[in-house]
C-alpha positions in Angstrom: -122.4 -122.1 104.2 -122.8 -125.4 106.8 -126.2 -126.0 108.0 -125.4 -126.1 111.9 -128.8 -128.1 112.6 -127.8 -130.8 110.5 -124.5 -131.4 111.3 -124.4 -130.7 114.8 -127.8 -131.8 115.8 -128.5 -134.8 113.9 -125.3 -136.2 112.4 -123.2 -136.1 115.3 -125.7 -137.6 117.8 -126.2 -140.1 115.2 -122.3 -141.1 115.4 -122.3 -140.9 119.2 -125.9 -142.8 119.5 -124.4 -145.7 117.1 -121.1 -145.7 118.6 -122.8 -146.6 122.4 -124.9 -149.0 120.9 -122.0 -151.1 118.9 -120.0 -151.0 122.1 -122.9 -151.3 125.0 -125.5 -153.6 123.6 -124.1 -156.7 122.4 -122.5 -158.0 125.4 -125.9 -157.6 126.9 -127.7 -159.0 123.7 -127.2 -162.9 124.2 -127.8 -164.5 120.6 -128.1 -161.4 118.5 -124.9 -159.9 118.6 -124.3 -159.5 114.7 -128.0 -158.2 114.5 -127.1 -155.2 117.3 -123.5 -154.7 115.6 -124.9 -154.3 112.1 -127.7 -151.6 113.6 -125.0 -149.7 115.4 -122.8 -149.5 112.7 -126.0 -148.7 110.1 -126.6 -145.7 112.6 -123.2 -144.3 112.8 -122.9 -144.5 109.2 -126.3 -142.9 108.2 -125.1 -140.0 111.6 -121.8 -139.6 109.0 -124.1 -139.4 105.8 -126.3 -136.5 107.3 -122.8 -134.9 108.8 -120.9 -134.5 105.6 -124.6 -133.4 103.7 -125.0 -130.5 106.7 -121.6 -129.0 105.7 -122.6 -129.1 101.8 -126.4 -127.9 102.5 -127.0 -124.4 101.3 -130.1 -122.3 101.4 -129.1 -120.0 98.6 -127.4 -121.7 95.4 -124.2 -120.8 94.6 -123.6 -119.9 90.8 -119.8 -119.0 90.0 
């Protein structure tokens, strides 16, 4: 049982969110380019943490 509000509301915005801001902001960002990359990455990754942990999440335990 996949928690649909996890995954699809905050792990995939999370990815796409990270994704525009690795490819977007540095050019704009004179000086601090490695600081913006290491944010947008930190984002996407953290969007891919919550993804995989809304397909585990389950209300009920399951005991087999």
């Amino acid at each position: 049982m996949t928690s649909k509000a996890i995954t699809i509301g905050v792990g995939v915005p999370m990815m796409i969110v990270g994704a525009l801001i690795l490819i977007f902001v540095p050019p704009m960002a004179s000086g601090l380019e490695s600081t913006v990359e290491f944010l947008g990455s930190t984002i996407g990754i953290l969007g891919a943490v919550f993804f995989i942990a809304g397909l585990f999440y389950a209300k009920q335990p399951v005991l087999h």
